[in-house]
C-alpha positions in Angstrom: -3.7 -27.7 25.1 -4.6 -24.2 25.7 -6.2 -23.0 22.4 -4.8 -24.7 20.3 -3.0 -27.4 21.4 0.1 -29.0 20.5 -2.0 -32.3 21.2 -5.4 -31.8 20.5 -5.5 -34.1 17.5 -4.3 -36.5 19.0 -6.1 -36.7 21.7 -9.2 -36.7 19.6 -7.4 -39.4 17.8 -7.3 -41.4 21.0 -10.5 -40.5 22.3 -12.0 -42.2 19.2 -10.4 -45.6 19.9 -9.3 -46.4 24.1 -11.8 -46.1 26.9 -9.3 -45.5 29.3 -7.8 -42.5 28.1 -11.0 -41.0 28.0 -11.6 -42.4 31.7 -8.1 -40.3 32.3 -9.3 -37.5 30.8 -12.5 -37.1 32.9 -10.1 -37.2 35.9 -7.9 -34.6 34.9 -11.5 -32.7 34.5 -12.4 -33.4 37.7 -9.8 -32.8 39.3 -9.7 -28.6 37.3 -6.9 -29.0 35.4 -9.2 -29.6 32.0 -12.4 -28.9 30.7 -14.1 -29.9 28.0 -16.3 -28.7 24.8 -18.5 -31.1 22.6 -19.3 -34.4 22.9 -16.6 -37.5 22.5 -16.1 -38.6 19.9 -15.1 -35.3 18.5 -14.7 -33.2 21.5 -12.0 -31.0 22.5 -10.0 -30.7 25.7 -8.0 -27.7 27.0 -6.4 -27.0 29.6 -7.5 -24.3 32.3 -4.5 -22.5 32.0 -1.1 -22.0 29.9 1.3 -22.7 32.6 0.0 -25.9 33.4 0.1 -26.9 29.5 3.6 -25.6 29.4 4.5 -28.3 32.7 2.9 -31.2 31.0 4.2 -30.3 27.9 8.0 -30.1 29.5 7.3 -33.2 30.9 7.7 -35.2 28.0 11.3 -36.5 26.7 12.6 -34.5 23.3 12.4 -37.6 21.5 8.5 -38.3 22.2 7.5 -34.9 21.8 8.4 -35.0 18.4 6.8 -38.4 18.1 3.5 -37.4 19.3 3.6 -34.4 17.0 4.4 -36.8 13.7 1.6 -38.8 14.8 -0.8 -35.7 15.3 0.3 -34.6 11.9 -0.1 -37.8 10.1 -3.6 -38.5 12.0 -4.8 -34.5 10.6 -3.8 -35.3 7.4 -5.2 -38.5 6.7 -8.4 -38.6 9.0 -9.3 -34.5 10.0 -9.6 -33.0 5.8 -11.6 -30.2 7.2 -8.4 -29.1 9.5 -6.0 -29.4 7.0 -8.1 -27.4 4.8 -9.2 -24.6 6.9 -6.6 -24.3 9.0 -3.1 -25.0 7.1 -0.9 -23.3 10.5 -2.5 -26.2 12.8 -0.7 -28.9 10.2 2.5 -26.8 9.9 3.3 -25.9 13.3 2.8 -30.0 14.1 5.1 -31.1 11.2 7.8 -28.6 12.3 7.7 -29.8 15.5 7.6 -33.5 14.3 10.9 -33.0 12.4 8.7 -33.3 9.0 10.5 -29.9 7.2 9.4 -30.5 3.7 6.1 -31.3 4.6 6.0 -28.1 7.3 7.0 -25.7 4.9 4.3 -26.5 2.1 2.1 -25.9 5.4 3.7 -22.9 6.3 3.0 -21.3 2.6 -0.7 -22.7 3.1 -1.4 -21.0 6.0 0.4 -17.9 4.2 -2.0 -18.2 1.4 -4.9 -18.5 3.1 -4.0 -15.4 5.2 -2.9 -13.4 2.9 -6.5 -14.1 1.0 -8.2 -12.7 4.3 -6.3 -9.8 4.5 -4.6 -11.0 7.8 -1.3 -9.6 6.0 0.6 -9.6 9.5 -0.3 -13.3 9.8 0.6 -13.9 6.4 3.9 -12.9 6.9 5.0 -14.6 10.1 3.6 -18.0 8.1 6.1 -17.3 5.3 8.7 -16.1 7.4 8.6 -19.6 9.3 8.4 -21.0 6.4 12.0 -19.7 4.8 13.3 -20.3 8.5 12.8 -24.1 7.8 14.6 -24.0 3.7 17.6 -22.6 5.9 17.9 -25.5 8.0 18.0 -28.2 5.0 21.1 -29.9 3.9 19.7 -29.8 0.1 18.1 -26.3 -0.3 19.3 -26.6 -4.1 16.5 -29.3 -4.6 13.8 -26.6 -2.6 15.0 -23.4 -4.8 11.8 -23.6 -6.5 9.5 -23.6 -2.9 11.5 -20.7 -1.4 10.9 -19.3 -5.3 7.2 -19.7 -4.5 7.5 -18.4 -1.1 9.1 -15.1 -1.8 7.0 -14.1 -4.6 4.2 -14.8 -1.8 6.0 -12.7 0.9 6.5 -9.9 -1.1 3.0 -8.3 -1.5 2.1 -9.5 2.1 5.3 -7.2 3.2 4.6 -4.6 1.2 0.9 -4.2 2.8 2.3 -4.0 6.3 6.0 -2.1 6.1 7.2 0.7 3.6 8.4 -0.8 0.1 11.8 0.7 0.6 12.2 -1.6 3.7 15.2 -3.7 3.5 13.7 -7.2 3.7 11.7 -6.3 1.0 14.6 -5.5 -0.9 16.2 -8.7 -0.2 13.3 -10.9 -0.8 13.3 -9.8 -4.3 16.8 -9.8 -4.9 16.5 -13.5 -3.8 14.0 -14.1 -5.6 15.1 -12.4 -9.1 18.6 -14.7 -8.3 16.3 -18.0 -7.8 13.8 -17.1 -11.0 17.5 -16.8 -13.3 18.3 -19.9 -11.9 15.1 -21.7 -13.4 15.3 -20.0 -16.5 11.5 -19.6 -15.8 9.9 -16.1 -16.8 6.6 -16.2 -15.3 8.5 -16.6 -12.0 11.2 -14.0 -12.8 8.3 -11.5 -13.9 7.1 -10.9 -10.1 10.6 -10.6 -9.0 11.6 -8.2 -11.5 8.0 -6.2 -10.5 8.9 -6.0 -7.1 12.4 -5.0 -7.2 11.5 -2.0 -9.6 8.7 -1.5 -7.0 12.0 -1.2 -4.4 14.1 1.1 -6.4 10.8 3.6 -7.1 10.1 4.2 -3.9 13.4 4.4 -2.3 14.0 7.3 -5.0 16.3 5.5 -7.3 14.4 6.2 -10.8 17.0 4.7 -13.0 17.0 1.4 -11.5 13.1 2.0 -11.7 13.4 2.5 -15.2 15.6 0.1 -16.0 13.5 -2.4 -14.3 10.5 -1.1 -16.4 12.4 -2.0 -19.1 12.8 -5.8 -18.0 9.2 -6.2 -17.5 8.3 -5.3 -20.9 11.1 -7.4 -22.5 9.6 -10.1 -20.6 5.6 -9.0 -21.5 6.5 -9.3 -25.1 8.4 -12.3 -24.9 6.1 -13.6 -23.5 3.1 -13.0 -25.0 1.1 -13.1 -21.6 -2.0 -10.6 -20.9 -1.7 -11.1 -17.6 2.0 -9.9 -17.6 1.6 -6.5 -20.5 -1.2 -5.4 -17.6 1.3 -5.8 -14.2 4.1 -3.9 -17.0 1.9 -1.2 -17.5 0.6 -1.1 -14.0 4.1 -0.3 -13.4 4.6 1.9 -15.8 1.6 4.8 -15.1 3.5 5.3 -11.4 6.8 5.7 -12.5 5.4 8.3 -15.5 2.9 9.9 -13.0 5.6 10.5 -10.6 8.1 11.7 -12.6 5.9 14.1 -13.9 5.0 12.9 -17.5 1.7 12.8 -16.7 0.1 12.4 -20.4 2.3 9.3 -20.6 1.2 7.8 -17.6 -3.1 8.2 -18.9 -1.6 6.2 -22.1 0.1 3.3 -19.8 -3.4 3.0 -17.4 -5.7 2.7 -20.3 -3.4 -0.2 -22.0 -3.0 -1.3 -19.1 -6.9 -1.5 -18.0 -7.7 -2.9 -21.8 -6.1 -6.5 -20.6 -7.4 -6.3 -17.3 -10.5 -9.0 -16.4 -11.5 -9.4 -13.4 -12.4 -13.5 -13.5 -8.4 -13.9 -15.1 -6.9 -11.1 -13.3 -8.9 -10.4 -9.7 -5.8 -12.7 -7.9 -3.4 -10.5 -8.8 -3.4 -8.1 -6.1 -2.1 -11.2 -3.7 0.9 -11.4 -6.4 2.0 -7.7 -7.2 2.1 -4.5 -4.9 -0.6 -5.8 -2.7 -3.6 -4.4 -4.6 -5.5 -4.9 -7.5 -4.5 -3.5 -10.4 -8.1 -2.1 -12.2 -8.8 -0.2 -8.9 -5.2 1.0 -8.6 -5.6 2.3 -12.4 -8.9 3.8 -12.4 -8.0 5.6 -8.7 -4.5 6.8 -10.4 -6.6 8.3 -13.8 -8.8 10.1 -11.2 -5.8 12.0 -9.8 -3.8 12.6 -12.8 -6.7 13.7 -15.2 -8.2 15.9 -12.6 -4.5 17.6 -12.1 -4.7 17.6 -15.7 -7.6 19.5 -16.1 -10.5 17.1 -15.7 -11.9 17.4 -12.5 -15.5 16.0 -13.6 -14.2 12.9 -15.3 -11.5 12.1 -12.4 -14.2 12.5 -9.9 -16.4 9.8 -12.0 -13.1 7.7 -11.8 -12.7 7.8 -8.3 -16.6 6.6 -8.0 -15.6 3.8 -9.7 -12.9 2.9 -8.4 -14.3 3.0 -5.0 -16.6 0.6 -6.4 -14.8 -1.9 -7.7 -12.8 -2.0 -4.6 -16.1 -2.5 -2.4 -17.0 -5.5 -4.9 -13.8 -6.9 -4.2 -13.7 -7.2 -0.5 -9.8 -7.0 -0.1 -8.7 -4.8 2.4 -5.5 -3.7 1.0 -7.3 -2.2 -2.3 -10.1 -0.5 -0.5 -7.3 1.2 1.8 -5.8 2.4 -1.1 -8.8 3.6 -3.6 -9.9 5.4 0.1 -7.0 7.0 0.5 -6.5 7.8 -3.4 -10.5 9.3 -2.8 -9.3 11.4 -0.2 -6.0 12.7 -2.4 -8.1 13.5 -5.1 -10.1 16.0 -2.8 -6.9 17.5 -1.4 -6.1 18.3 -5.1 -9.4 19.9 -5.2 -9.2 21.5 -2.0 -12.3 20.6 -0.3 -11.3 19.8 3.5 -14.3 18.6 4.5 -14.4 15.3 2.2 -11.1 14.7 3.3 -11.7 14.4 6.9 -14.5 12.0 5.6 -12.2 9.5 3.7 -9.8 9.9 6.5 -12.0 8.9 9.1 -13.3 5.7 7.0 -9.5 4.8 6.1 -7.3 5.2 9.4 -9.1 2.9 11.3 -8.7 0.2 8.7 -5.2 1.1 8.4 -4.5 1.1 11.8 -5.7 -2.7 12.0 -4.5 -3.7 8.5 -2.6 -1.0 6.8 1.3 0.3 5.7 2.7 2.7 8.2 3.4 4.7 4.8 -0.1 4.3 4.1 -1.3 5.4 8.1 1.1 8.4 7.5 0.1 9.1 4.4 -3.6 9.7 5.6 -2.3 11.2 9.4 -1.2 14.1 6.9 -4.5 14.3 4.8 -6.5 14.6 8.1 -3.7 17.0 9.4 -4.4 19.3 6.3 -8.0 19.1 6.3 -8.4 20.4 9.7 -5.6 23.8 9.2 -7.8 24.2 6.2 -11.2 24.1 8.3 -9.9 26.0 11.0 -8.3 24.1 13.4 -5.2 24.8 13.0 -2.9 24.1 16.0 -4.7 20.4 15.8 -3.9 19.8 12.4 -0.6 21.6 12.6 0.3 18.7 15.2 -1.2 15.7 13.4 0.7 16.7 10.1 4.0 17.1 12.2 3.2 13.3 13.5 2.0 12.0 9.7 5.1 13.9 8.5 7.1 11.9 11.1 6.1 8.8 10.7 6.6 8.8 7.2 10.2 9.9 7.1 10.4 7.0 9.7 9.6 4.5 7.0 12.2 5.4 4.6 9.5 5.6 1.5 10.6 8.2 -1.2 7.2 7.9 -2.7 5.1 11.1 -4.0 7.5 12.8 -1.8 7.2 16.0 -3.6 3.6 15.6 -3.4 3.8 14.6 0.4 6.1 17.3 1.4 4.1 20.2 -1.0 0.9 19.3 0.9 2.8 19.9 4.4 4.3 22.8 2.8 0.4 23.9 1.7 -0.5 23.5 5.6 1.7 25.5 7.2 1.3 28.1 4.8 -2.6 28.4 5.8 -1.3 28.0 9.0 0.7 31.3 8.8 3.8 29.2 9.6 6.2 30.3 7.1 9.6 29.1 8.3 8.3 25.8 8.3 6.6 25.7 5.3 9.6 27.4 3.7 11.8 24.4 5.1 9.3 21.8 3.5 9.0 23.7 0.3 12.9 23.5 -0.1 13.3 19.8 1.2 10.2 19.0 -2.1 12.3 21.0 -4.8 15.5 18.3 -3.8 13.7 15.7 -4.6 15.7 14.6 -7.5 13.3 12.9 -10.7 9.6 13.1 -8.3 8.2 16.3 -10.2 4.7 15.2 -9.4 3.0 18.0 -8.4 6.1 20.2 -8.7 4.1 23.1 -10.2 2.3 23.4 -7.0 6.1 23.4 -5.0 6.8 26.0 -6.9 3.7 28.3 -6.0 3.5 27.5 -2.5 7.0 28.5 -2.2 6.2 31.3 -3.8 2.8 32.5 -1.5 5.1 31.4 1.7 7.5 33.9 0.3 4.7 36.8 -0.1 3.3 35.7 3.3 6.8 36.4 4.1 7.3 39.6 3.3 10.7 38.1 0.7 9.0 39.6 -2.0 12.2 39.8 -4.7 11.9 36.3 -5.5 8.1 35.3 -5.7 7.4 36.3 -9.5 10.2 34.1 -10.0 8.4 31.0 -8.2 5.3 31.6 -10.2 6.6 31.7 -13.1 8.4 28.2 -13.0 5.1 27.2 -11.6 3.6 28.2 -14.7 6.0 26.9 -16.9 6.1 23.3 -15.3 2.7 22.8 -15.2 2.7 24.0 -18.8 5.1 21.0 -19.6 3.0 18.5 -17.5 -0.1 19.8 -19.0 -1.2 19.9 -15.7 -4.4 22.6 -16.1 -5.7 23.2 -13.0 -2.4 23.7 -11.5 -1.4 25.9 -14.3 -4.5 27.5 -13.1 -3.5 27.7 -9.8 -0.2 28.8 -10.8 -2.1 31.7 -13.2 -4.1 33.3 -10.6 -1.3 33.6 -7.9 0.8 35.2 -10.3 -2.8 37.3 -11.7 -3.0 38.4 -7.8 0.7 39.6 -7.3 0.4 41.7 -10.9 -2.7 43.3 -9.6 -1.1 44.2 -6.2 1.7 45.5 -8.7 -0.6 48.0 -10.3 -0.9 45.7 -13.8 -4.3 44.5 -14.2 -4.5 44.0 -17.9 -1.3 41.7 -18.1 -3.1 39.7 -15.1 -6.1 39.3 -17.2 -4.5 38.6 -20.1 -2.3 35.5 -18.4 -5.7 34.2 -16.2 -8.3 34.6 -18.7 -6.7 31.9 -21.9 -5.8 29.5 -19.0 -9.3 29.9 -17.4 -10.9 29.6 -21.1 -9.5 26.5 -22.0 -11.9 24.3 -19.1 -14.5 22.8 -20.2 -15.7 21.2 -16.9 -15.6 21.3 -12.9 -16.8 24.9 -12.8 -18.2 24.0 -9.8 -14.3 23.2 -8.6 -13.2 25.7 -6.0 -10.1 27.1 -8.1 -12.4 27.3 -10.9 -14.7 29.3 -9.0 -12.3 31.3 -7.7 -10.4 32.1 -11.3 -14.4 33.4 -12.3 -14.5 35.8 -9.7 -10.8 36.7 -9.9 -11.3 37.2 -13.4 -14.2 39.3 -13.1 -12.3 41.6 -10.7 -9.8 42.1 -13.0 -12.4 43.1 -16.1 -13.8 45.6 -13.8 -10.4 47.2 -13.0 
């Protein structure tokens, strides 16, 4: 009876209807082995510690245990609505230990449910993992195939909150799942499956099954006809575009997508696909990719929102991510300081309800925020332990990105071994070209840092020309002015202006950007030659 205890209902049941036992009761109180809180009829008694629940609970024969918790599970479900309601894992645990499976594992998803709608993702998952443990042990799991359906597709984006997506259970539950939905024939259940396998492949690096997946899901979207399934195909969509580098594509894929999305139809889907919702996920992802694009002022308006929407929301998951999509954005932008001010709003909630990719993730934000303000043998560290943890979880996603950013610390740093071994390991990474113009030029200043000078015009000019076929602006910018400052150096200040100056003309905001700032006065430098 400690906490909870395995026969508090029952009790309570008891208490209700024979004098004696509660005559018994006050005796075991007296005598310090209970105590007591409310008043009968609807108080509840616990014992004063574990191991002497665990001695009267081993007391009792096999047989009437499982009696007594039948009993308790019959009495909360027919006389104690408020327990059944608010707490599902009370009525589970009792039914499993009253032999009632069938009746245990609706419980079990229940409690799952309701967990996964608090954001106790952990929680969540145990309650659906005891809940499969249960369909094993029936003789007819063929007549259950559509609860464990049900179950999976719940344990999915509880999973994927807490452990990298390229974890193997994840990968099996939706394998299971996508073999269950064929069986029913039934698309709306197959949809999720197909989602979160595609959601597998992507970020364990395997872009063709990605892309075939992608496929699936729009067969099925237009099949069906379903709003609710073109948005989740199209959520899926702008990440595998964005990360393999077609960025234009991806912008086209988040505002379809965002055109279906409503918040009264749509709101419960983050507790059905990836975790998160999908409006907050699309605005946060147009932030990054427009700004990379070009747009700083409009991505910076789309982070704002996004932040917003996920505030109105109040799920944990989605305000993890748009707080740690805020505090990429200004990595891109290269202001340290609101970095280290997402970062400090976002690890703590991480570390109580987050992804170790996503703790990572943001261990190597607040890394490179604190090289860029100076401390650089702390920050050094902390990106060696985000950089760590990270490869620990398997995740393949945005590794180009992940490993350029390491690359960009070390290189502040003065490290240039290092960052030359990160730069190297980002170029491998076969189909993620996100951010691969920036590679490119950080391999290329790590080289000049260096003092390997033959091969650094070469690294700035496939920075250029990649971020000329991404259309990615400000890193062509980027790209513009390293090469501007090497043909300066080289005694050529007209050909520097002459590449800086069209890039730099073609922005029509976020002139108040650092790079853009920096271009001005480069630019100026160069006139005055």
């Amino acid at each position: 009876m400690g906490g909870s205890s395995p026969t508090l209902c029952w009790l309570r049941w008891c208490a209700n209807r024979k004098a004696e036992l509660i005559s018994a009761l006050d005796r075991l109180i007296a005598a310090g082995l209970l105590h007591k809180q409310g008043v009968p009829p609807r108080a509840t008694y616990l014992f004063k510690h574990a191991l002497v629940q665990d001695a009267a609970y081993g007391t009792l024969l096999r047989t009437k245990r499982i009696e007594i918790h039948a009993r308790i599970a019959r009495v909360i479900d027919q006389q104690f609505p408020e327990i059944k309601e608010n707490n599902p894992e009370v009525l589970a645990r009792h039914c499993t230990e009253g032999g009632l499976v069938p009746q245990a594992i609706d419980y079990w998803q229940r409690a799952g449910n309701r967990a996964a709608r608090r954001s106790a993702n952990q929680e969540a998952v145990a309650h659906f993992r005891r809940g499969r443990e249960l369909l094993v042990t029936l003789p007819d799991k063929a007549g259950f195939a559509e609860q464990e359906l049900q179950l999976l597709i719940a344990l999915g984006p509880a999973l994927m909150t807490t452990r990298s997506s390229a974890a193997p259970e994840i990968g099996s539950v939706y394998a299971r799942a996508g073999e269950l939905a064929r069986q029913t024939g039934r698309m709306a259940d197959l949809f999720p499956s197909v989602w979160g396998a595609r959601l597998v492949a992507f970020t364990s690096g395997d872009f063709a099954a990605a892309r075939r997946f992608l496929d699936q899901l729009f067969d099925i979207a237009n099949t069906t006809n379903e709003n609710a399934l073109a948005l989740q195909a199209h959520h899926a969509a702008w990440h595998t575009f964005w990360v393999m580098g077609s960025l234009a594509e991806a912008r086209q894929h988040i505002a379809s997508g965002l055109s279906f999305y409503r918040r009264e139809a749509h709101g419960e889907q983050a507790f059905q696909y990836g975790g998160h919702d999908p409006s907050v996920c699309g605005r946060a992802s147009e932030a990054l990719i427009a700004t990379a694009m070009g747009y700083p002022a409009h991505g910076a308006k789309q982070m704002e929102e996004a932040l917003r929407a996920a505030h109105e929301l109040d799920h944990m998951p989605t305000r993890i991510q748009a707080l740690w999509c805020a505090a990429e954005l200004y990595q891109i932008l290269r202001e340290p300081r609101k970095v280290e001010e997402f970062t400090n709003v976002v690890l703590p909630l991480l570390a109580d309800h987050g992804s170790a990719v996503g703790l990572s993730n943001a261990t190597m934000l607040r890394g490179w925020a604190q090289v860029l303000r100076g401390q650089a043998e702390e920050g050094i560290s902390r990106m060696r332990e985000g950089l760590a943890a990270w490869r620990a979880t398997g995740s393949k996603f945005q590794a180009t990105y992940r490993l350029a950013r390491a690359a960009d610390a070390h290189l502040f740093a003065g490290e240039t071994d290092v960052g030359l071994q990160l730069i190297d390991e980002a170029i491998h990474q076969s189909g993620d070209n996100w951010l691969l113009p920036d590679v490119h030029r950080v391999r290329g200043e790590l080289l000049l840092l260096s003092g390997q000078s033959n091969d650094v015009e070469e690294c700035f000019g496939r920075a250029l020309n990649a971020a000329q076929a991404q259309r990615a602006r400000l890193l062509e910018l980027r790209a513009a002015m390293s090469m501007a400052r090497l043909w300066r150096s080289q005694g050529k200040p007209q050909q520097a202006r002459e590449l800086l100056a069209p890039v730099y003309g073609w922005f029509t905001e976020g002139f108040d950007t650092l790079d853009l700032k920096e271009a001005r006065v480069l630019l100026e430098e160069l006139e005055a030659t």
